[in-house]
C-alpha positions, 0 to 999 in steps of 0.5 A: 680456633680462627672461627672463635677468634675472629667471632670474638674480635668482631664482638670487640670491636662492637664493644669499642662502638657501642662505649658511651663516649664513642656511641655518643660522639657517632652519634652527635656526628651523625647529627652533622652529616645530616644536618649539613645535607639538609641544608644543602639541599634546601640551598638548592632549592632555593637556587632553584626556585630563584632561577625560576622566578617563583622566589622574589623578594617582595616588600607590601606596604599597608596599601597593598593588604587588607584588614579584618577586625581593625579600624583605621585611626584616621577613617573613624572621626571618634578615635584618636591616633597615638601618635600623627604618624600614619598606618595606625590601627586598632584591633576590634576584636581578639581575631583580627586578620591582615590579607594578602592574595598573590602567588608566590614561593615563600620561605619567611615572611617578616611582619613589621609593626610596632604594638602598644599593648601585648598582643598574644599569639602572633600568627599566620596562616597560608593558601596553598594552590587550588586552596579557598580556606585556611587551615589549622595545619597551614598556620605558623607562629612568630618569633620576634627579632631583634630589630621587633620585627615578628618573623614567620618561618616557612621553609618553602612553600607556594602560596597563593594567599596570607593571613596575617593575625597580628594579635589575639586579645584585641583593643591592641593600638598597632602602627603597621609599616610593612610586610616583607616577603622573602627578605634578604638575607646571608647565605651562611645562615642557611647553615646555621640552625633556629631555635628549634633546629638547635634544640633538635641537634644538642637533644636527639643525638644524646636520646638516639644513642640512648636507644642504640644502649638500651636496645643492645642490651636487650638483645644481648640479653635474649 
């Protein structure tokens, strides 16, 4: 008779867990554990790589890069300059790209400029060490801030070249000012979750909870 009680009781208390309400709350909690871990983690890489220099925080003017597909306003006698401030350019065809070579421990990297026209995909590509080619698994897309600044996250990697493609119609009037690598920014915000990481966090947890049901419920049923 102890056996069956304690069978049943065992059987209550995975009733109590897999309720909607407290399955869902599990695993939402689940969901924050985690992510707390992960961004702690990430911070100590990042304390890391600064202790050993291979994180710095570097700011590229136009005269440290080169261009493809662009003409410069004030090399070509034939075109005029928007405007007579300087660094303006015109994409000469939909695949223009901006090159840096330099190695490096990356995390984000802010492109600045200011377009006159809508310039598309606005996208990067990086060299890891020992690579000659860029990849199409090796390409990030921007998401602008607030200030336009059209900003790349790379989540820390080592690089040992970029490119840049600011546009992907071409004919886009672009007044570069700089490119800043690894810019300052709050160490709070490295617990704070982008776009795709909140979409993630608010999602996954309701869909994995979803699952624990539906899998219950067939093996309660075999």
């Amino acid at each position: 008779m102890k056996r069956v009680s304690s069978h049943k009781g065992g059987h209550s208390r995975w009733n109590l867990v897999f309720r909607p309400v407290r399955l869902l709350g599990l695993c939402y909690a689940l969901a924050v554990m985690l992510w707390l871990v992960y961004a702690l983690v990430d911070s100590a890489l990042m304390l890391n790589h600064k202790m050993d220099g291979s994180l710095r925080q570097m700011t590229l003017t136009p005269q440290d890069l080169t261009y493809e597909s662009f003409l410069n306003y004030r090399e070509d006698p034939w075109s005029t300059a928007p405007d007579d401030r300087e660094n303006w350019y015109l994409s000469t065809d939909n695949d223009p790209h901006i090159l840096w070579e330099g190695e490096i421990y990356l995390e984000q990297v802010h492109l600045q400029v200011e377009q006159l026209l809508p310039p598309g995909s606005v996208t990067l590509y990086y060299l890891k060490p020992g690579q000659i080619d860029y990849r199409e698994t090796q390409k990030v897309y921007a998401w602008q801030d607030s200030d336009g600044s059209y900003v790349f996250d790379l989540g820390g990697v080592t690089v040992t070249g970029l490119r840049i493609d600011p546009d992907s119609v071409g004919g886009v009037p672009t007044l570069l000012t700089g490119v800043e690598l690894n810019p300052p920014t709050p160490w709070y915000l490295r617990f704070v979750p982008d776009g795709g990481q909140w979409i993630l966090l608010l999602f996954a947890p309701a869909v994995a909870a979803g699952f624990l049901s539906v899998l219950r419920q067939i093996f309660r049923g075999v």
